[in-house]
DRENPA-3360 file (N, C-alpha, C; in nm, 2 decimals, always signed):
BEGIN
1 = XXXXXXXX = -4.01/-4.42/-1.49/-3.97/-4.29/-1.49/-3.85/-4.26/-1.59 ~ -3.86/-4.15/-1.66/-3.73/-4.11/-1.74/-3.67/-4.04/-1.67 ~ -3.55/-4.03/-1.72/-3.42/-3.90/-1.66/-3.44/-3.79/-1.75 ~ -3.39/-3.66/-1.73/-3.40/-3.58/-1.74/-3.27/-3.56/-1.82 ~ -3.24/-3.55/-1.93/-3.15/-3.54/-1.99/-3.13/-3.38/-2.09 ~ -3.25/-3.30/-2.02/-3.18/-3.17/-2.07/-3.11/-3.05/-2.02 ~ -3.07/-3.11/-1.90/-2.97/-3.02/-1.78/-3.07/-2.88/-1.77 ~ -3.21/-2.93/-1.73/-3.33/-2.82/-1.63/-3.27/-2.73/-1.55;
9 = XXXXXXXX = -3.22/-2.86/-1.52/-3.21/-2.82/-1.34/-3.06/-2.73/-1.34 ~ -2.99/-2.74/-1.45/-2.84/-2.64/-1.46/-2.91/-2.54/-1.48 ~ -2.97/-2.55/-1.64/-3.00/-2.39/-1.65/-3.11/-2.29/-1.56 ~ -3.19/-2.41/-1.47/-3.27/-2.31/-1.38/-3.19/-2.22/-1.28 ~ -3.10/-2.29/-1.25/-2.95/-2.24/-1.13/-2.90/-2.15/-1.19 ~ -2.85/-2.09/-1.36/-2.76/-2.01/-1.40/-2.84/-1.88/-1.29 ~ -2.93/-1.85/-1.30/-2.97/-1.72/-1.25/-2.91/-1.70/-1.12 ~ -2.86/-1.76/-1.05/-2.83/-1.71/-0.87/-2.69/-1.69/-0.84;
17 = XXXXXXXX = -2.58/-1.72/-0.97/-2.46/-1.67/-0.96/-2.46/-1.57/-1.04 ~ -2.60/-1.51/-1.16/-2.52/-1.41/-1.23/-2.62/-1.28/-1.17 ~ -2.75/-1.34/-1.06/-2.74/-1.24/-0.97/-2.65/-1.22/-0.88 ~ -2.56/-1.28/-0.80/-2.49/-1.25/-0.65/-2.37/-1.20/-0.73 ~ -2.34/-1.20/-0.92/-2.22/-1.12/-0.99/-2.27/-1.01/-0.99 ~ -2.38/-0.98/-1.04/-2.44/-0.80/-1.03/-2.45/-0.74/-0.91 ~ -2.50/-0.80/-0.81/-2.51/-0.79/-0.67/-2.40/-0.74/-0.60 ~ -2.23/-0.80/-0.66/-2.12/-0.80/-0.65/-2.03/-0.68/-0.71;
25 = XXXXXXXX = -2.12/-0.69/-0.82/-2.04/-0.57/-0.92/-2.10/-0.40/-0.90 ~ -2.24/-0.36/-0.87/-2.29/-0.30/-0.83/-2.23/-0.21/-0.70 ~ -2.19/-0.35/-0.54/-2.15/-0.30/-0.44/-1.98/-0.24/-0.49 ~ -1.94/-0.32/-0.52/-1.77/-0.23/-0.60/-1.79/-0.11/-0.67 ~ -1.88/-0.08/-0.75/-1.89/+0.05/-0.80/-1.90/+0.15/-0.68 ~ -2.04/+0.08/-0.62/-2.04/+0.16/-0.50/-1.92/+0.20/-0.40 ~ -1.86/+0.11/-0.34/-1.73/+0.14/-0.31/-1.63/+0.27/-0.38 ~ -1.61/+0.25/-0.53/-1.50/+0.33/-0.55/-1.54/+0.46/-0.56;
33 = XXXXXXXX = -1.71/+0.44/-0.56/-1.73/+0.60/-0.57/-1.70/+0.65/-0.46 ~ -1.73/+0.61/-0.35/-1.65/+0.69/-0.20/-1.50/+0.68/-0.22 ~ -1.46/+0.65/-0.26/-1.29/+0.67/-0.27/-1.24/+0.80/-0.30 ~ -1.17/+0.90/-0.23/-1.12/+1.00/-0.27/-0.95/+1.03/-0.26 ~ -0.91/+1.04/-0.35/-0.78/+1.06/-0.37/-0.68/+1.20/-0.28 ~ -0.60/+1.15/-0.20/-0.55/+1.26/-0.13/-0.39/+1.28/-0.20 ~ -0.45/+1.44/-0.25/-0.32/+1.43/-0.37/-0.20/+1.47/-0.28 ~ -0.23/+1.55/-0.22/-0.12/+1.57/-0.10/-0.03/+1.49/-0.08;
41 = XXXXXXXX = -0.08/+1.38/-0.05/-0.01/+1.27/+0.05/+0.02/+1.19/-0.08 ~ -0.03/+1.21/-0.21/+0.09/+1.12/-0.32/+0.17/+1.21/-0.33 ~ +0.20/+1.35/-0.36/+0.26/+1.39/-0.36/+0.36/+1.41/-0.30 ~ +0.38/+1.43/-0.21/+0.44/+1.38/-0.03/+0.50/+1.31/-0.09 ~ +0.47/+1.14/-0.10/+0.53/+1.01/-0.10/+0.61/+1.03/-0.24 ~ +0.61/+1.10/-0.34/+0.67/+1.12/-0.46/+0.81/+1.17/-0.42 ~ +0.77/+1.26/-0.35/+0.90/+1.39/-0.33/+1.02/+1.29/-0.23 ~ +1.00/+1.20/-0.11/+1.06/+1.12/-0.09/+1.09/+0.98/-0.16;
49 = XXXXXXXX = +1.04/+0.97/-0.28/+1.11/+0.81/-0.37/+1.19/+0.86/-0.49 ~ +1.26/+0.94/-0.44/+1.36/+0.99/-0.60/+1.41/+0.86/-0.69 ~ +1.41/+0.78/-0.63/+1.46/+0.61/-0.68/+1.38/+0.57/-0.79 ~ +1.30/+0.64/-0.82/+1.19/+0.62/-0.92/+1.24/+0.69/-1.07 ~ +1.35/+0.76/-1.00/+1.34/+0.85/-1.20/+1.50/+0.78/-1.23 ~ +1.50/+0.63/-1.18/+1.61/+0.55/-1.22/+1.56/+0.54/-1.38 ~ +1.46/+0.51/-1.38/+1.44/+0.46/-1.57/+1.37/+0.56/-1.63 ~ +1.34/+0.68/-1.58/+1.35/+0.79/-1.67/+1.48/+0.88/-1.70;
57 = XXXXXXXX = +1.60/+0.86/-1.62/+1.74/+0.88/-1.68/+1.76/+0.79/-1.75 ~ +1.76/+0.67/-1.72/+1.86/+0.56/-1.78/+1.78/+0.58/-1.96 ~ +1.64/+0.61/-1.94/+1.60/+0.65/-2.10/+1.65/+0.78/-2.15 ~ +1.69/+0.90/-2.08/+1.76/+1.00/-2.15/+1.93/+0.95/-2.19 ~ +2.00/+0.87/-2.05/+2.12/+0.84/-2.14/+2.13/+0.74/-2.23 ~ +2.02/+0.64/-2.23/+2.01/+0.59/-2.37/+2.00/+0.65/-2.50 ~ +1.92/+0.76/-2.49/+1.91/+0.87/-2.61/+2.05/+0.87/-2.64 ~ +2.12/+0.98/-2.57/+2.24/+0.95/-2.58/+2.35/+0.86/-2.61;
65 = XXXXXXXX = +2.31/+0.74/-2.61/+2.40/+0.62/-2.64/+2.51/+0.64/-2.55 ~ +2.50/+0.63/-2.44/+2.56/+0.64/-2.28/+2.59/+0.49/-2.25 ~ +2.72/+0.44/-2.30/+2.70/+0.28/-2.24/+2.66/+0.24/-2.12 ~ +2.62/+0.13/-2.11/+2.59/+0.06/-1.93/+2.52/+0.16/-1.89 ~ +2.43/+0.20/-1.96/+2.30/+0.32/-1.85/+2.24/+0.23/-1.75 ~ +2.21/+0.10/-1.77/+2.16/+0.03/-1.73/+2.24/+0.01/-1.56 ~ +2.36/-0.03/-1.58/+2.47/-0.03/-1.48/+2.50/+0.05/-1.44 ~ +2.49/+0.16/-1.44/+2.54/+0.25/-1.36/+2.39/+0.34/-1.26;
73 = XXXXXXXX = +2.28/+0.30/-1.34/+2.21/+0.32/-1.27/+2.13/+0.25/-1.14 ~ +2.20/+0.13/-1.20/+2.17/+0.02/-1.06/+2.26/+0.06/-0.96 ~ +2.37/+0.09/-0.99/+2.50/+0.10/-0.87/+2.46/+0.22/-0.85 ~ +2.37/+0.31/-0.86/+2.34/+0.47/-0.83/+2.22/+0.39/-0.71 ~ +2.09/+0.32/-0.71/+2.04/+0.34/-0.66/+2.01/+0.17/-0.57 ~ +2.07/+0.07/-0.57/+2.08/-0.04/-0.53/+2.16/-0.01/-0.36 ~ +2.07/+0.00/-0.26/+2.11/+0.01/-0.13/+2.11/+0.16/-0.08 ~ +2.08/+0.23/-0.15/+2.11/+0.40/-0.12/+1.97/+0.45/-0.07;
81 = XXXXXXXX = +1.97/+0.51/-0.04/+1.88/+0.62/-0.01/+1.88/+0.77/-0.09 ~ +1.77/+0.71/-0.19/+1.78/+0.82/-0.35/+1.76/+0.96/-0.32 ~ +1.82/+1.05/-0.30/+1.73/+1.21/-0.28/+1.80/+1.27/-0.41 ~ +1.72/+1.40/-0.43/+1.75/+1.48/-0.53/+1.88/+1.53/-0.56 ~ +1.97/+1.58/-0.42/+2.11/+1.60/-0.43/+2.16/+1.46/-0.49 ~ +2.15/+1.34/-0.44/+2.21/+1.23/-0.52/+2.21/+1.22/-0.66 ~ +2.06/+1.25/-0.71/+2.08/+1.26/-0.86/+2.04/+1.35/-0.95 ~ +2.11/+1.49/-0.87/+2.18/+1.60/-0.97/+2.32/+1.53/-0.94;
89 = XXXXXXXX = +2.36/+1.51/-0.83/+2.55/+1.52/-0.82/+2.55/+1.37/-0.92 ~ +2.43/+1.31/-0.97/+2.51/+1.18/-1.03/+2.47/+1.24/-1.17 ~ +2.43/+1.32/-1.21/+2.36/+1.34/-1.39/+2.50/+1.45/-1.34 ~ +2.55/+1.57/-1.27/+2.65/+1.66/-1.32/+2.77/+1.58/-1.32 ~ +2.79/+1.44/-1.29/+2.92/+1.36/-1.28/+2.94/+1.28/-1.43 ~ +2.84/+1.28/-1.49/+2.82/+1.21/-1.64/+2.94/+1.32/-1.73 ~ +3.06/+1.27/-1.70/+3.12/+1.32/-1.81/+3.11/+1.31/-1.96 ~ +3.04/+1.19/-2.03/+3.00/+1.14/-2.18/+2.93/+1.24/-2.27;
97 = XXXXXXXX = +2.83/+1.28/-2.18/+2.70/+1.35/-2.24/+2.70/+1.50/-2.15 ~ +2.64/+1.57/-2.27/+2.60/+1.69/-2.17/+2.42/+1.71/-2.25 ~ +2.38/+1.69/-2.14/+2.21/+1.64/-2.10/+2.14/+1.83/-2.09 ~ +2.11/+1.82/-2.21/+2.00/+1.96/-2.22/+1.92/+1.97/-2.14 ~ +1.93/+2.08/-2.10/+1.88/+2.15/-1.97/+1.72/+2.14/-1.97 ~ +1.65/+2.11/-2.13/+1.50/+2.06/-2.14/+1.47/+1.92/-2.09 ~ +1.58/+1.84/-2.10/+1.57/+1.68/-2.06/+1.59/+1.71/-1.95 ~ +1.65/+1.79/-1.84/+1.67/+1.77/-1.70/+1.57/+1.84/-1.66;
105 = XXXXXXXX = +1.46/+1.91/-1.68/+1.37/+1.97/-1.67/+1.24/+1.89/-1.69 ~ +1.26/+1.79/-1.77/+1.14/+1.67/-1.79/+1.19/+1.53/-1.68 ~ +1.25/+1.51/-1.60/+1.27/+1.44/-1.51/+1.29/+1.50/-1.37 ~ +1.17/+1.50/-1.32/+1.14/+1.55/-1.19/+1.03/+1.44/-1.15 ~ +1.06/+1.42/-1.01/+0.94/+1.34/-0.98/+0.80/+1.41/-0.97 ~ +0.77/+1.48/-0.92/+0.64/+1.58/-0.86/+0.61/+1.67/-1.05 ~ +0.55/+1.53/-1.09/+0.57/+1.65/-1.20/+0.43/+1.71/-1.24 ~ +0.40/+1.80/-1.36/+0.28/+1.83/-1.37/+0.20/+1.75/-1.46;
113 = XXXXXXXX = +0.26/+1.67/-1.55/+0.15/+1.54/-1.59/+0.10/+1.46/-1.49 ~ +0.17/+1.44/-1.32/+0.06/+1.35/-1.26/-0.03/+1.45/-1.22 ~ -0.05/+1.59/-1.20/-0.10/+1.69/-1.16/-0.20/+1.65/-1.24 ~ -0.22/+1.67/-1.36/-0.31/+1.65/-1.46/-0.37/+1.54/-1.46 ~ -0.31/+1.42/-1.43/-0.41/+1.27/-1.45/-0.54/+1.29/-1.32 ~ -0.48/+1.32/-1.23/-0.54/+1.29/-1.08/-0.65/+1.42/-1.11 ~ -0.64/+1.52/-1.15/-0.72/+1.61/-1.19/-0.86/+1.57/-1.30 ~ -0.83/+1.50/-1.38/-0.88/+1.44/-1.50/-0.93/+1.30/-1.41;
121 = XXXX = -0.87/+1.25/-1.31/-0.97/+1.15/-1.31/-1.07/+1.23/-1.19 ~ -1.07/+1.29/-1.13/-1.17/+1.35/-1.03/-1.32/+1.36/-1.13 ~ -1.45/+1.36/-1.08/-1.51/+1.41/-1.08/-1.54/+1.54/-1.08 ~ -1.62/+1.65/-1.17/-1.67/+1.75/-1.18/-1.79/+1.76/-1.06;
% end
């Protein structure tokens, strides 16, 4: 008897993992199509994490060339509890710079560009 030295028996097997991959890939599509996004409730959760527009200031006082934006924005939001009064009273205490009223108008959390993504990814 000879051996079989053209690996048959591998390539007859390829077919049963790259069915149970389609098999697999198929049920996930299926899945996310039932997923529905409750904008509400990101929204919600946005309006409570103000701690988030740490590095969309720290990039307008960089514009500015605002030393240690970096530092002062960690000691703004390291241990605190970030709300909106916190950082208006910390952007009107920036003696350095005076921050146009267009840049403080483009840092809001709840803004209308995620309005638009979540809109754009929905289905028609």
């Amino acid at each position: 008897m000879q051996r079989d030295l053209s690996d048959s028996t591998v390539l007859r097997s390829l077919g049963v993992p790259f069915a149970h991959s389609l098999i697999a890939f198929r049920a996930t599509l299926s899945g996310f199509a039932r997923i529905d996004v409750d904008q509400e409730g990101m929204l919600r959760d946005l309006d409570q994490a103000w701690e988030l527009l740490a590095e969309p200031i720290q990039t307008v006082l960089r514009k500015y060339q605002v030393e240690s934006a970096y530092e002062k924005l960690k000691d703004l939001t390291r241990g605190e509890k970030v709300t909106r009064v916190y950082i208006v009273s910390f952007i009107d205490s920036l003696d350095e710079i005076e921050i146009s009223s267009r840049d403080l108008n483009l840092i809001e959390v709840r803004s209308c560009a995620l309005q638009d993504c979540l809109n754009e990814q929905r289905p028609n």
